[in-house]
C-alpha positions as CSV (number, residue, x, y, z in Angstrom):
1,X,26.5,-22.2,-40.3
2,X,24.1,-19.3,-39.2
3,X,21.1,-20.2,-36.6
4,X,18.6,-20.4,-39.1
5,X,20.3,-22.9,-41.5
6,X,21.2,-25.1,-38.5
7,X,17.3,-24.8,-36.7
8,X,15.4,-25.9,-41.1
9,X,17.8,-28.9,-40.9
10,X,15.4,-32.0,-40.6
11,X,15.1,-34.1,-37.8
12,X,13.2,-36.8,-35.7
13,X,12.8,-36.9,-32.5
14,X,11.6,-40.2,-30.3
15,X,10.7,-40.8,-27.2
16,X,10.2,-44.2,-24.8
17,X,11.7,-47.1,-23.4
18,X,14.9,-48.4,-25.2
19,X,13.7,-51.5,-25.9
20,X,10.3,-50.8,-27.6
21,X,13.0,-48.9,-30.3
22,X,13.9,-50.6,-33.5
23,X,17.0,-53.1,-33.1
24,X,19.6,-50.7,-35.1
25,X,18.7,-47.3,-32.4
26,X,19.3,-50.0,-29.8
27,X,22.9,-51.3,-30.5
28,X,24.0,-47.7,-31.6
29,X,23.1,-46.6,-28.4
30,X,24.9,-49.0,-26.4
31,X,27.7,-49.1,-29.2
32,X,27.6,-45.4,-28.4
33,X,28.3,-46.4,-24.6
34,X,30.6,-48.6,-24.9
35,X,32.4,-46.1,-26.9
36,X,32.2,-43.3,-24.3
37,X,33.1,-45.6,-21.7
38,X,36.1,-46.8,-23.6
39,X,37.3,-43.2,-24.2
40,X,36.6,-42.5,-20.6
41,X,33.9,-40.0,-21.5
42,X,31.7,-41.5,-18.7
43,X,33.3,-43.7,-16.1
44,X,32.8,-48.1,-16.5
45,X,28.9,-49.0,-15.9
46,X,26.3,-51.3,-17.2
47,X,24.7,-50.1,-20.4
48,X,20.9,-49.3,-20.7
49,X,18.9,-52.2,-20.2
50,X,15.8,-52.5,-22.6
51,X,13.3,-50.8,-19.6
52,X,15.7,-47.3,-19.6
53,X,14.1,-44.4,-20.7
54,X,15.3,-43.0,-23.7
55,X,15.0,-39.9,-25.9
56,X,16.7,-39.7,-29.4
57,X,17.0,-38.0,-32.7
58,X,17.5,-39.3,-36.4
59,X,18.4,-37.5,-39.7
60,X,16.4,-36.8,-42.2
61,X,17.6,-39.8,-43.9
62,X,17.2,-42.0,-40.7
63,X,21.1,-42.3,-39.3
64,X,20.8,-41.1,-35.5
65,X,22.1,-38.5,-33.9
66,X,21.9,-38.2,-30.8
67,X,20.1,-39.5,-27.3
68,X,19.8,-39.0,-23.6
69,X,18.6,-41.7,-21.2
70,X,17.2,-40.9,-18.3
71,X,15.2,-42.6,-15.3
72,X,13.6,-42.0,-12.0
73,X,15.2,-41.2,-8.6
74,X,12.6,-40.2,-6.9
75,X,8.7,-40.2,-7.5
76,X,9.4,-36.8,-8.1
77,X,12.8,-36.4,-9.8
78,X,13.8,-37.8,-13.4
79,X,18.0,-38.2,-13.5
80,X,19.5,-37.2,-16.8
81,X,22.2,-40.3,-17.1
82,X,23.9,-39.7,-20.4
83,X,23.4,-37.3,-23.0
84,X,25.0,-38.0,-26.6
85,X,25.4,-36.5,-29.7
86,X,27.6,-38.1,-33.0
87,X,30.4,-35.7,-33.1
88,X,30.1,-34.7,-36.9
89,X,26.4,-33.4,-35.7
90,X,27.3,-31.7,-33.4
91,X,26.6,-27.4,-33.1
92,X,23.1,-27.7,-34.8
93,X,20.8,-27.8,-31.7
94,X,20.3,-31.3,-31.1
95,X,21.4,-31.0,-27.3
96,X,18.7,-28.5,-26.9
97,X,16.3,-30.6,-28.7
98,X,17.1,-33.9,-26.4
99,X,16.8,-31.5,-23.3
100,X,13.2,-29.8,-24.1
101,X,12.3,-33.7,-24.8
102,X,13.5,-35.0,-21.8
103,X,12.1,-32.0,-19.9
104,X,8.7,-32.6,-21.6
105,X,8.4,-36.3,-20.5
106,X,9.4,-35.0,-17.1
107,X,6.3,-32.4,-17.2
108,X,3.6,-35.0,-18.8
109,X,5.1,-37.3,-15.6
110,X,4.2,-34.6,-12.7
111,X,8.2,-35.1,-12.2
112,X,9.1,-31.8,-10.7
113,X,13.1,-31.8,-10.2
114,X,15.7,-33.1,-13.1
115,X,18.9,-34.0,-12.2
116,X,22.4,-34.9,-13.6
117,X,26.3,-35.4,-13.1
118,X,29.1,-34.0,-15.2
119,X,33.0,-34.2,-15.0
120,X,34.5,-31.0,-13.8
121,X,36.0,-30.1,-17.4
122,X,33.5,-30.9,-19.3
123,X,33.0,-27.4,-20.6
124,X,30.5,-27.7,-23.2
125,X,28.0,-29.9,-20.9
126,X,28.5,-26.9,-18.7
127,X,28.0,-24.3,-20.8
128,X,24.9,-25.9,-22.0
129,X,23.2,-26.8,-18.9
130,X,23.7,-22.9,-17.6
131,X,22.3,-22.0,-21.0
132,X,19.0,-24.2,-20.0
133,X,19.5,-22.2,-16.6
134,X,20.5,-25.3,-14.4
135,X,22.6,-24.5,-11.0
136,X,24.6,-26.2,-8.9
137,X,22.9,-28.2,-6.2
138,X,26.1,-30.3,-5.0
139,X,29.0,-31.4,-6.0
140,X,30.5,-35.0,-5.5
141,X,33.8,-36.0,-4.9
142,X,35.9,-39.1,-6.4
143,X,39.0,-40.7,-5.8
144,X,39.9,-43.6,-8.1
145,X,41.5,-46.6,-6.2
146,X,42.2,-48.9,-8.0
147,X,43.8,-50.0,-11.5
């Protein structure tokens, strides 16, 4: 699918706190957790509570796509938690598009530092925060101790 096909391809993009979204966008997100989770895509934690921020995308028909939640650290720094997109949508841009949201909200905030945390092999996360021209700023260790 060439760029241009993939950039005319409709879709929606919201922004806000998870619970102001209709009921379905909430329960596929944290469906969409619990999923993750469960495939150890993102280690065991709660799932967004209705006050997380959230930016997401629907299909032209209205089936979503994709989201990124996101809160405050700081006064000044916005952390990117988790950022999602259904696997059969994936390769058309969304990521980009969830990014340039949450960036946008960060701006219209006076937030001036975004953050996030990746697994080492998670290539395409990698690959696509260098794209967006993110660095390094540390690196935390894990060790799992128990079962």
């Amino acid at each position: 699918m060439s760029a241009a096909t993939r950039s005319a391809r409709p879709f929606s993009p919201h922004c806000g706190e998870l619970g102001q979204q209709p009921l379905e966008v909430r329960t596929w997100v944290r469906r969409s957790c619990l999923r993750m989770i469960h495939e150890k895509i993102i280690p065991p934690r709660p799932l967004p509570e209705d006050d997380s921020r959230i930016a997401y995308i629907v299909t032209e028909i209205g089936v979503p796509a994709g989201f990124a939640t996101f809160y405050e650290t700081t006064a000044e720094s916005l952390w990117l938690d988790i950022l999602w997109i259904e696997p059969g949508l994936r390769r058309q841009g969304l990521a980009d598009a969830l990014l340039a949201m949450f960036t946008g909200y960060a701006l219209a905030e006076g937030i001036d530092t975004l953050q996030l945390g990746h697994v080492t092999d998670n290539e395409p996360m990698i690959a696509l925060m260098e794209k967006h021209g993110w660095a390094v700023d540390h690196i935390v260790r894990a060790k799992r101790i128990g079962a």
